[in-house]
N, CA and C atoms as a LAMMPS dump frame, in Angstrom:
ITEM: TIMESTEP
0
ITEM: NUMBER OF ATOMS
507
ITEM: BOX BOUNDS ff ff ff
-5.0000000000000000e+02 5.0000000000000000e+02
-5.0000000000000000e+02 5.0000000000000000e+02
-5.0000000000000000e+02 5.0000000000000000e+02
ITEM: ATOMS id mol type element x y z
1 1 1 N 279.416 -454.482 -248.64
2 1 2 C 278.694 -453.517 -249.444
3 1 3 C 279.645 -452.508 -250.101
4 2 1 N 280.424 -452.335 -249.568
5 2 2 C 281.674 -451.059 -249.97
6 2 3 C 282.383 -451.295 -251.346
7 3 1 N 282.449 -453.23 -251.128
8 3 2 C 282.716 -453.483 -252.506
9 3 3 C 281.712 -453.577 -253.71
10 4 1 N 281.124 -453.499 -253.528
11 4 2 C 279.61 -453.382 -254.74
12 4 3 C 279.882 -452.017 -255.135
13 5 1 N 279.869 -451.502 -253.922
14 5 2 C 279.974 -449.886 -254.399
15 5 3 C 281.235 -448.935 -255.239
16 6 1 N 282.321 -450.213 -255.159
17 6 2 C 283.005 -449.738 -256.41
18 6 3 C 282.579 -449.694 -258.094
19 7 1 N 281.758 -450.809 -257.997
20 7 2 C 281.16 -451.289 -259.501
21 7 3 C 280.679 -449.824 -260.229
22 8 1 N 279.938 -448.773 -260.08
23 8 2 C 279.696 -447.514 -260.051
24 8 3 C 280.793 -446.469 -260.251
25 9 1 N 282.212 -446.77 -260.496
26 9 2 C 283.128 -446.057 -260.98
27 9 3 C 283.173 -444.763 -259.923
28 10 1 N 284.137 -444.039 -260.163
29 10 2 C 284.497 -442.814 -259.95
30 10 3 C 283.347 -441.672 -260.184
31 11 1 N 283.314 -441.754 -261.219
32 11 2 C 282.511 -440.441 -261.838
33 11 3 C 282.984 -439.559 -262.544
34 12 1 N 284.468 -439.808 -262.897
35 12 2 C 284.852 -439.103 -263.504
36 12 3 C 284.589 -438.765 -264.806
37 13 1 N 285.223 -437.447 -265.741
38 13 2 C 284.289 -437.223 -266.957
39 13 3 C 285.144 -438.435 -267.82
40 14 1 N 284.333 -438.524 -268.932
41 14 2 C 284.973 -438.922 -270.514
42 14 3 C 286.319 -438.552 -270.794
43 15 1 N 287.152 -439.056 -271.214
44 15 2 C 288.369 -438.729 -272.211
45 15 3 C 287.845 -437.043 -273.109
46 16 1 N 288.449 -436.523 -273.189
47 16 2 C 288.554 -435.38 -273.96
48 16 3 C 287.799 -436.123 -275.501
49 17 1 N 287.131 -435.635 -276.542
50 17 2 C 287.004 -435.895 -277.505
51 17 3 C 287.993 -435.67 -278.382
52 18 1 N 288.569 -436.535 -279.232
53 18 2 C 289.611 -436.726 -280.719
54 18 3 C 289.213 -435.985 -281.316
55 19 1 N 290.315 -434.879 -282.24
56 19 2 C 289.782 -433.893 -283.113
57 19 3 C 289.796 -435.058 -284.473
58 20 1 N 289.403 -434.744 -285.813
59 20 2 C 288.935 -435.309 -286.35
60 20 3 C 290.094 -435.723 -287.347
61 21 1 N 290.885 -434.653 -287.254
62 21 2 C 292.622 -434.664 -287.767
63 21 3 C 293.079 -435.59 -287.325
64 22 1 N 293.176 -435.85 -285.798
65 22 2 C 294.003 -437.121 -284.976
66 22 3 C 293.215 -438.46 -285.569
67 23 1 N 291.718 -438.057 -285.054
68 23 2 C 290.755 -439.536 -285.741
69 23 3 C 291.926 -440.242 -286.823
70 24 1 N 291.424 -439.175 -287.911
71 24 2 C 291.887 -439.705 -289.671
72 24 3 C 293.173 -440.093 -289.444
73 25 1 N 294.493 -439.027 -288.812
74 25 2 C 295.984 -439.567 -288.389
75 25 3 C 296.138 -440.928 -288.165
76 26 1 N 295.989 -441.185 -287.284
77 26 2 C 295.541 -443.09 -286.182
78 26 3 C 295.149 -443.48 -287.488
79 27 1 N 293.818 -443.735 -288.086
80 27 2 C 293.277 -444.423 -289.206
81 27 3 C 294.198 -444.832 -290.018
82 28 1 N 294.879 -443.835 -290.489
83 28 2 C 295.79 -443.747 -291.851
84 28 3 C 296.706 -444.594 -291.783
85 29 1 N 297.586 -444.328 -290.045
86 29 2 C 298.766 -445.712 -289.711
87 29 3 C 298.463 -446.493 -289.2
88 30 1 N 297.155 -446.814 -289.089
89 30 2 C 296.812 -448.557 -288.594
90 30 3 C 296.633 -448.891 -290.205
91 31 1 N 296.135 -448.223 -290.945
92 31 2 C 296.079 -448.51 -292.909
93 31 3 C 296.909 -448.816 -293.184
94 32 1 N 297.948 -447.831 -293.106
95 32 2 C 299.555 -448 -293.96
96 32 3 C 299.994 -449.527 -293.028
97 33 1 N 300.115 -449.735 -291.533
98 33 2 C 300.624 -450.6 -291.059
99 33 3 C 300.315 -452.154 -291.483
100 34 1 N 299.07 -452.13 -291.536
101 34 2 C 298.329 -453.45 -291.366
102 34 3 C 298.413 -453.973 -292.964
103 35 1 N 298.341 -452.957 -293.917
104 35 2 C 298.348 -453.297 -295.441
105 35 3 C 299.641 -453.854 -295.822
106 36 1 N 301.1 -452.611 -295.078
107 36 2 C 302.016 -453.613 -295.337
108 36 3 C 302.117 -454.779 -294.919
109 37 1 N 301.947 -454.892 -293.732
110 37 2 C 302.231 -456.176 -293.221
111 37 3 C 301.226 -457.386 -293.906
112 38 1 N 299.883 -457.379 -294.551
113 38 2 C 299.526 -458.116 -294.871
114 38 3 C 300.106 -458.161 -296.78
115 39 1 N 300.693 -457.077 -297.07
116 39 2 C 301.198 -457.33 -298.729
117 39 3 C 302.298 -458.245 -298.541
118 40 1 N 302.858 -457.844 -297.447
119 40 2 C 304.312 -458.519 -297.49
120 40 3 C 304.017 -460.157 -297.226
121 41 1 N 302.898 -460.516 -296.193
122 41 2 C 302.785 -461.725 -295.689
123 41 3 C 301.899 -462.524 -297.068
124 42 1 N 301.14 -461.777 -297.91
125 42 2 C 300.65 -462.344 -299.271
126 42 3 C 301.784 -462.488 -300.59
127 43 1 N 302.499 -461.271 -300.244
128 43 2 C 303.179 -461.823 -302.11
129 43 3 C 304.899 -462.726 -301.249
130 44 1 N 305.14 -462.616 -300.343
131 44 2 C 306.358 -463.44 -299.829
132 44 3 C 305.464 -465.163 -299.289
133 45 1 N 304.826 -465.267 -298.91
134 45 2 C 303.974 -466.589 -298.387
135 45 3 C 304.257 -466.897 -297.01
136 46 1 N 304.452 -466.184 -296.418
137 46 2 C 305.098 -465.942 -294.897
138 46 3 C 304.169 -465.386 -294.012
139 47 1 N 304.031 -466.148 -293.3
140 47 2 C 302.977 -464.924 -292.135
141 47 3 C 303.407 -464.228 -291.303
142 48 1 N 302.796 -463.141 -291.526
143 48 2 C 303.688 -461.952 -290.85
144 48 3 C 302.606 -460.811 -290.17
145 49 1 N 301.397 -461.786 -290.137
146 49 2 C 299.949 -460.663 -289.695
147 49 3 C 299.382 -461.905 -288.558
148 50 1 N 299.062 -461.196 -287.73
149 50 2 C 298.078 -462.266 -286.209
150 50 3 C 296.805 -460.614 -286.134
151 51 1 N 296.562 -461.407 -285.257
152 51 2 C 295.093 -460.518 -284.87
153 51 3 C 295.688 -459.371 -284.023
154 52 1 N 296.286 -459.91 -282.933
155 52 2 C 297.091 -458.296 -282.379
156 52 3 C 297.657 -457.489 -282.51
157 53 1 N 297.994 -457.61 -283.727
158 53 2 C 298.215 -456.505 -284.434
159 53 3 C 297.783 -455.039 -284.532
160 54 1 N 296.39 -455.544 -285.013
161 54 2 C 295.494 -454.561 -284.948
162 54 3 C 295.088 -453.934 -283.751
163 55 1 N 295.466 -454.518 -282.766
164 55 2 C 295.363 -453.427 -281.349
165 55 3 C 296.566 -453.098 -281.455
166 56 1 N 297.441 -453.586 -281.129
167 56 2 C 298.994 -452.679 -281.651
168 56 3 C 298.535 -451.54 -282.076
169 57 1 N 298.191 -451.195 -283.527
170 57 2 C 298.304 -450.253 -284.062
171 57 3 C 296.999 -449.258 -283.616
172 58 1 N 296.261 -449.861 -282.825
173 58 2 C 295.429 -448.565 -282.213
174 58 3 C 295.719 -447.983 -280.765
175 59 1 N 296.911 -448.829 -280.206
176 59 2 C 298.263 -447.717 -279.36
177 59 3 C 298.888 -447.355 -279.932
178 60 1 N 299.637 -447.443 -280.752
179 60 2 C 300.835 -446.81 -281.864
180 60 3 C 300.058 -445.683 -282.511
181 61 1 N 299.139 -445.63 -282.987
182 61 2 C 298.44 -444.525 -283.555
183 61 3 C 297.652 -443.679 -283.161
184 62 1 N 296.835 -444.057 -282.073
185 62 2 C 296.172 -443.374 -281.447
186 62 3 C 297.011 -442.92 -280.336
187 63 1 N 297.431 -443.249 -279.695
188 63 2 C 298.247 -443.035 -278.509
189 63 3 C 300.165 -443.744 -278.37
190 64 1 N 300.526 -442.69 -279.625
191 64 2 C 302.107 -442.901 -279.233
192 64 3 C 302.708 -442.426 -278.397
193 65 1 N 302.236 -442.066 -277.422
194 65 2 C 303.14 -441.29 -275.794
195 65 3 C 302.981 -442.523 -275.377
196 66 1 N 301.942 -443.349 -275.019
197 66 2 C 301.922 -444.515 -274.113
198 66 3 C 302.595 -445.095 -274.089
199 67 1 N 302.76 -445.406 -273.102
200 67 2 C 304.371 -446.248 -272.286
201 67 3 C 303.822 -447.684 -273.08
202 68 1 N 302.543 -447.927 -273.478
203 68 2 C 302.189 -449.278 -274.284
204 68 3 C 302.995 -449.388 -275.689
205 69 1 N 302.762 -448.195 -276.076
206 69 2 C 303.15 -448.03 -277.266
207 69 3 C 304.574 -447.775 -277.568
208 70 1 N 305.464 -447.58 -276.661
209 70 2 C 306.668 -447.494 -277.097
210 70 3 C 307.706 -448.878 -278.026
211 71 1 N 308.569 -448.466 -278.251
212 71 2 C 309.103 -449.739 -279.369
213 71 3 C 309.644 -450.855 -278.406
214 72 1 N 310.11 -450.627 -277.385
215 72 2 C 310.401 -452.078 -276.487
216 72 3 C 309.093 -452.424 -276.099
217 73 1 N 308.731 -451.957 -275.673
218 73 2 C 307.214 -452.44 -275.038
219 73 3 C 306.255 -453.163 -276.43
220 74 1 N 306.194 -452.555 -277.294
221 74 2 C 305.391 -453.814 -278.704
222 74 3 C 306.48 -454.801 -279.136
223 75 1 N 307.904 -454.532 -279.281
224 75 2 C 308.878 -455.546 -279.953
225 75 3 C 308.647 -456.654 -279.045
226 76 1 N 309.158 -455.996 -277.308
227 76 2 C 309.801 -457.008 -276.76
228 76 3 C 308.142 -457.973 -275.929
229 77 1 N 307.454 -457.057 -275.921
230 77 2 C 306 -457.639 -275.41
231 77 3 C 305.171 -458.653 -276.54
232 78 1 N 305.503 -458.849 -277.424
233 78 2 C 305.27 -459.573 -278.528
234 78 3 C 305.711 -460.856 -278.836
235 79 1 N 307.052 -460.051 -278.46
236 79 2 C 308.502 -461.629 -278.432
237 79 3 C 307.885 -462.486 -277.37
238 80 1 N 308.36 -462.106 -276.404
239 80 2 C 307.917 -462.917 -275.091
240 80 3 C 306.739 -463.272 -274.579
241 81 1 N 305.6 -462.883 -275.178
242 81 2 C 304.401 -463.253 -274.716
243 81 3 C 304.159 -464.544 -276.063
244 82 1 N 304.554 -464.349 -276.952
245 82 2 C 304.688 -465.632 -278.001
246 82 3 C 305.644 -466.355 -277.594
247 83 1 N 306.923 -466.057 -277.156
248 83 2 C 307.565 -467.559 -276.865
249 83 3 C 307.133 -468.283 -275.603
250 84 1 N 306.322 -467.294 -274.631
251 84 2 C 305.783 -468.004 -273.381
252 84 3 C 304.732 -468.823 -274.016
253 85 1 N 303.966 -468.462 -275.022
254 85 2 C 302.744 -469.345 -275.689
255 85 3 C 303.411 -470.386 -275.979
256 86 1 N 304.418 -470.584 -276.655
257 86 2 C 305.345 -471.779 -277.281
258 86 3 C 306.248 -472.5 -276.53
259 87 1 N 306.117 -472.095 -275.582
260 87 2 C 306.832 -472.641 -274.643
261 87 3 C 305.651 -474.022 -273.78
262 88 1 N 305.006 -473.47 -273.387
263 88 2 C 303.658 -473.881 -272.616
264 88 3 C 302.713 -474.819 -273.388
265 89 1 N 302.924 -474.594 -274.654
266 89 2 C 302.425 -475.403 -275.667
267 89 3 C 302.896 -476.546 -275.656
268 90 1 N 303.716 -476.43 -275.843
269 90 2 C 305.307 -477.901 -276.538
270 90 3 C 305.467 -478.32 -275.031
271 91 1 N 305.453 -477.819 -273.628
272 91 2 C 305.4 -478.568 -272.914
273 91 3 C 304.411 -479.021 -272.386
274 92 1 N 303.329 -478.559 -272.31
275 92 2 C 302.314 -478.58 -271.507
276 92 3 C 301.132 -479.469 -272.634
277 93 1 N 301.296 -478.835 -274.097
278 93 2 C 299.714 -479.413 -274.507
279 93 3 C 298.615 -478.553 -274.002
280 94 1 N 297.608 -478.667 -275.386
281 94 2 C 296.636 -477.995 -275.531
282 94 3 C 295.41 -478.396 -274.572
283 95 1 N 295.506 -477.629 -273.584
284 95 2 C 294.599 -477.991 -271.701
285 95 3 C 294.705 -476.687 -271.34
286 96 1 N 292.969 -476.724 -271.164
287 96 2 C 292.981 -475.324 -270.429
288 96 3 C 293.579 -474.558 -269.771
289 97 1 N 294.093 -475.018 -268.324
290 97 2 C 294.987 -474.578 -267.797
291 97 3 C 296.293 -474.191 -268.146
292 98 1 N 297.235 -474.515 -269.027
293 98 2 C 298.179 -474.678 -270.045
294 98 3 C 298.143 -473.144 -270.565
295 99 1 N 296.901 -473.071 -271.346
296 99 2 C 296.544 -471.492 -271.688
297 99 3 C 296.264 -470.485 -270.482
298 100 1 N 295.984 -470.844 -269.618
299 100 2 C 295.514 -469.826 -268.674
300 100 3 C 297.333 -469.72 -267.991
301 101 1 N 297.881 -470.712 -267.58
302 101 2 C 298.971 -470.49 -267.323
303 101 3 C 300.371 -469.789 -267.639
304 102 1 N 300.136 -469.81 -269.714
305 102 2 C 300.689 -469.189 -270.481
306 102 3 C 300.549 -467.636 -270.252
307 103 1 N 299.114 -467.049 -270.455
308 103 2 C 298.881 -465.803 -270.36
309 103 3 C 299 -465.19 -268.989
310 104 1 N 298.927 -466.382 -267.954
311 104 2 C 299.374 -465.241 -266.488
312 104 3 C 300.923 -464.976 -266.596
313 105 1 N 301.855 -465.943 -267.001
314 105 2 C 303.337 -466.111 -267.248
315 105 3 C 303.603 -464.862 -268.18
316 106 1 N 302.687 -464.626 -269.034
317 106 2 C 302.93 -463.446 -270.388
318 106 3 C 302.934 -462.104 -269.495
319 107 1 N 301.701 -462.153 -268.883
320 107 2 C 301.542 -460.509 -268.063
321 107 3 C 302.749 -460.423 -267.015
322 108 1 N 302.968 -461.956 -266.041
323 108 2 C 304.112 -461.495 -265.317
324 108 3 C 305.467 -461.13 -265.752
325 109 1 N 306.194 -461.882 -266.747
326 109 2 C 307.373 -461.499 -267.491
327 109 3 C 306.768 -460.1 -268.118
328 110 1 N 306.156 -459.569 -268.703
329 110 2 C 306.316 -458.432 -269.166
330 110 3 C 306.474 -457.242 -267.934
331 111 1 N 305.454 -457.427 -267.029
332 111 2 C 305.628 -456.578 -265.902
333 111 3 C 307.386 -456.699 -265.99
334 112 1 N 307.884 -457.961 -265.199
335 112 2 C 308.764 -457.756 -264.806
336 112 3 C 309.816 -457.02 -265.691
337 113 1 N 309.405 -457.3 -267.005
338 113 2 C 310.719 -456.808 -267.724
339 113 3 C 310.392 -455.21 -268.367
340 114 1 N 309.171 -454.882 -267.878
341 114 2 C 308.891 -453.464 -268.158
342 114 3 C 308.723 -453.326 -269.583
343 115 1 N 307.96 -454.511 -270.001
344 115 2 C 307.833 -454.494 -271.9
345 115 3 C 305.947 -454.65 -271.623
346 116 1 N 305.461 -453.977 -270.941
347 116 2 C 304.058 -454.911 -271.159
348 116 3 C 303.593 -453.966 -272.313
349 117 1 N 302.731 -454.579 -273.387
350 117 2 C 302.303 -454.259 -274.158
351 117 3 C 300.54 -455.15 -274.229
352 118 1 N 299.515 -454.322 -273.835
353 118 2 C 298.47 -455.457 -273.809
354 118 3 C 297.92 -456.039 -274.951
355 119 1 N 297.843 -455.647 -276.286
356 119 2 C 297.608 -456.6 -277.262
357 119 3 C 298.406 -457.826 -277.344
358 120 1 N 299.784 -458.009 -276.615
359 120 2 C 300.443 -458.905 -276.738
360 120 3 C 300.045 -459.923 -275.897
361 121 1 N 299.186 -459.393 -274.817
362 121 2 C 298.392 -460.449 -273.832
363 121 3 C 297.774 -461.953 -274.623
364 122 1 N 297.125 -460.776 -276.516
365 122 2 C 296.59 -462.48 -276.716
366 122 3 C 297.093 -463.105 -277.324
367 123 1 N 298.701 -463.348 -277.666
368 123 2 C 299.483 -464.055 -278.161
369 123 3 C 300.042 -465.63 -277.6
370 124 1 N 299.488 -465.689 -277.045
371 124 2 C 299.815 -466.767 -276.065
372 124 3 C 298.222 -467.406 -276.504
373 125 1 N 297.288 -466.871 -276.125
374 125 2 C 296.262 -467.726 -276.825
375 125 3 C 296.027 -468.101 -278.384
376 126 1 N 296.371 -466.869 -279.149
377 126 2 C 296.518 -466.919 -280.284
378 126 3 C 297.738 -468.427 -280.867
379 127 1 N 298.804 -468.519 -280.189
380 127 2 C 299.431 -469.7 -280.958
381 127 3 C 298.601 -471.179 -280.09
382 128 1 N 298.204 -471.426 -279.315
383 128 2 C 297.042 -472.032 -278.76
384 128 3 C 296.493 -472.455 -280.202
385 129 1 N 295.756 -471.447 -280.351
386 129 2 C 294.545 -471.643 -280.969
387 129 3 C 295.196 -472.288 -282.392
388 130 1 N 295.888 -471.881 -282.711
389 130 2 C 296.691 -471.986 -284.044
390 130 3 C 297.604 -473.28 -283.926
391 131 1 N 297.961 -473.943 -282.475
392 131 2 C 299.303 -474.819 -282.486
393 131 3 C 300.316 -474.582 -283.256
394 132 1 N 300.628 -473.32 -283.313
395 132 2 C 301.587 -472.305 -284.011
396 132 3 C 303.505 -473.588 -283.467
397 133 1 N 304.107 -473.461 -284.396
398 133 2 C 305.201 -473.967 -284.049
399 133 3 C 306.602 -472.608 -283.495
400 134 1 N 307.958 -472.968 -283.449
401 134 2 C 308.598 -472.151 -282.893
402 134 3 C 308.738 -470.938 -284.318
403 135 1 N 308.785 -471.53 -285.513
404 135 2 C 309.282 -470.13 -286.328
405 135 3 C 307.983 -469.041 -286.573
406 136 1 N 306.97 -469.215 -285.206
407 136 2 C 305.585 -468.832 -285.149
408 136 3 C 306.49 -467.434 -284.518
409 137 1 N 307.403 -467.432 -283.675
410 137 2 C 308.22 -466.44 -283.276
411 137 3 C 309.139 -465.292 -283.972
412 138 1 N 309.443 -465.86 -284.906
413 138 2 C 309.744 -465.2 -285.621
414 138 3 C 308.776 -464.427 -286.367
415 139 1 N 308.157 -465.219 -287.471
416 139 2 C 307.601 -464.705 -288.354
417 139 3 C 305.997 -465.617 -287.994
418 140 1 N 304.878 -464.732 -287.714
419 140 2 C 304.862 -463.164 -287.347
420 140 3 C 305.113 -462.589 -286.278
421 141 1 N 305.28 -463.068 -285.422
422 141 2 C 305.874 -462.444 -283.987
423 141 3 C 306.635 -460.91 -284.093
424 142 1 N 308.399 -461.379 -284.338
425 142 2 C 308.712 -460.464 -283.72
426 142 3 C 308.833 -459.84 -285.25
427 143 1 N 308.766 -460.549 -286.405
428 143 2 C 309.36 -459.29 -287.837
429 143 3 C 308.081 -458.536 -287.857
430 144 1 N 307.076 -459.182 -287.133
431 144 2 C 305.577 -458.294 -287.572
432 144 3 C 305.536 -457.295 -286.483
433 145 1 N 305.996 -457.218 -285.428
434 145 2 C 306.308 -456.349 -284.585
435 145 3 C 307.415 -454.866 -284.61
436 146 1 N 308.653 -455.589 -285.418
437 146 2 C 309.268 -454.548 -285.908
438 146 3 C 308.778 -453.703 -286.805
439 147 1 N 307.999 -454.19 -287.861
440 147 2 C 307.48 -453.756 -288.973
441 147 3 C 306.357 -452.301 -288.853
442 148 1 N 305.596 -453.21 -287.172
443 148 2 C 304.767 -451.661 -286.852
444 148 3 C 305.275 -450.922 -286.23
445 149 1 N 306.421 -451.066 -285.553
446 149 2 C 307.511 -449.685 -285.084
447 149 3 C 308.133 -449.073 -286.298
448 150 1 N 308.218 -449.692 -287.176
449 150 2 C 308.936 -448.684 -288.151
450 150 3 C 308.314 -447.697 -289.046
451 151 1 N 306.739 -448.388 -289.067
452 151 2 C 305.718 -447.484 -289.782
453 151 3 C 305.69 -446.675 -288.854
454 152 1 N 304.921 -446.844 -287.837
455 152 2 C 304.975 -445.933 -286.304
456 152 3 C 305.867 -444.83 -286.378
457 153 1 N 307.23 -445.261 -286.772
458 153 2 C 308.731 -444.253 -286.544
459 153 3 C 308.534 -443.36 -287.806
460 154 1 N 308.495 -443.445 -289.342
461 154 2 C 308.222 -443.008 -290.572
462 154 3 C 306.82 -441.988 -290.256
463 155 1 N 305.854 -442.984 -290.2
464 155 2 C 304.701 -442.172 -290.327
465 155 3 C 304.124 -441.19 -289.12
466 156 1 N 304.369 -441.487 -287.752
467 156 2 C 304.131 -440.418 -287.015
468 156 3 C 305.279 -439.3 -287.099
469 157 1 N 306.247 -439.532 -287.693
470 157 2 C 307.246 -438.272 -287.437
471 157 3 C 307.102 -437.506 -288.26
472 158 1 N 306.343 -438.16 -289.481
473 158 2 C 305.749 -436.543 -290.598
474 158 3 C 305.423 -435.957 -290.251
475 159 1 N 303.767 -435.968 -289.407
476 159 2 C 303.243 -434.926 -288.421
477 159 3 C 304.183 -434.07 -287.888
478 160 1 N 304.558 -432.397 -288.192
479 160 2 C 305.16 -431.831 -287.397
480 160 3 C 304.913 -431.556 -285.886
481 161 1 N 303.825 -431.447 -285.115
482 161 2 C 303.21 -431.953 -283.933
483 161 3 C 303.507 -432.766 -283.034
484 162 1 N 304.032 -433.893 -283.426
485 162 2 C 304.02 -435.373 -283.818
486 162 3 C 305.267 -435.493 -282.754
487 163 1 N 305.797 -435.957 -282.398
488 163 2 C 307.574 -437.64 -281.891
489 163 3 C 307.431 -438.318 -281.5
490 164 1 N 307.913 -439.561 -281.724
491 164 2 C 307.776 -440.631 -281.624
492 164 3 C 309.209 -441.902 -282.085
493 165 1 N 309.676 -441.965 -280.957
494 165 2 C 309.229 -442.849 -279.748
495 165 3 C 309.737 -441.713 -278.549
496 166 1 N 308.694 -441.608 -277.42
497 166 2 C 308.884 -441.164 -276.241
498 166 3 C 310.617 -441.215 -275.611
499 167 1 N 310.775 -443.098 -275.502
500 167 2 C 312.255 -443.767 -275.456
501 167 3 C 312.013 -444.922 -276.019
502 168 1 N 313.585 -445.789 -275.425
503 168 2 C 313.69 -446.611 -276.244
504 168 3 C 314.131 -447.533 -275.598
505 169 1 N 314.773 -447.224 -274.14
506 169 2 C 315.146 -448.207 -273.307
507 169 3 C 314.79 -447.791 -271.946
């Protein structure tokens, strides 16, 4: 019974409410982020945009203190949770388990290497789904990864308020 009785949470309150400044802030660099990255991946013919992205950029923007959000933690949590997808792929073949195996391998290497980044969790399903090949690593992997640290680095440091990155190693 004790365990049921966790289901019922804490009780603790809500998150503080977002002033409406921060709201629009976040908005603006998941905008600026996601637009470049999709201009660049339309007028070059290169893909350089996946779906996790877009959670990326709602740690990077909403919450750049988070140890999620720092630049090793999206570069290197990106890298490696896509080459574990590609890895598991090319050996294993598209079988359930294969994917489930990929993404426990993704969360443990990141733990271990202190890069976890959780949008990068669905990268491993994402080339799955796609039978993404190895230059799936590159491009969009890790140039689409750099790309939102650098907006991240530019655009949160206008904010005088604002620094960003926490660290870096």
């Amino acid at each position: 019974m004790k365990y049921l009785q966790k289901f019922k949470g804490k009780k603790e309150n809500l998150p503080q409410k977002t002033s409406i400044k921060e709201i629009l802030f976040a908005g603006i660099g998941g905008f600026i982020a996601i637009a470049l990255i999709a201009y660049i991946t339309r007028s070059s013919d290169n893909l350089l945009i996946m779906g996790s992205f877009g959670a990326s950029c709602v740690l990077l923007f909403a919450y750049p203190k988070s140890p999620f959000s720092q630049p090793r933690n999206v570069i290197f949590g990106h890298l490696f949770s896509t080459l574990i997808g590609l890895i598991f792929l090319n050996l294993f073949g598209y079988e359930w388990w294969s994917i489930a195996f990929a993404l426990a391998s993704a969360i443990i290497i990141m733990l271990l290497t202190r890069t976890v980044h959780p949008p990068a969790g669905s990268n491993p399903i994402i080339v799955f789904l796609l039978g993404a090949d190895f230059d799936y690593l590159i491009f969009p992997s890790l140039t689409g990864s750099v790309i939102l640290v650098l907006v991240a680095l530019f655009y949160i440091n206008l904010n005088k308020e604002k620094s960003y990155p926490e660290y870096w190693y």
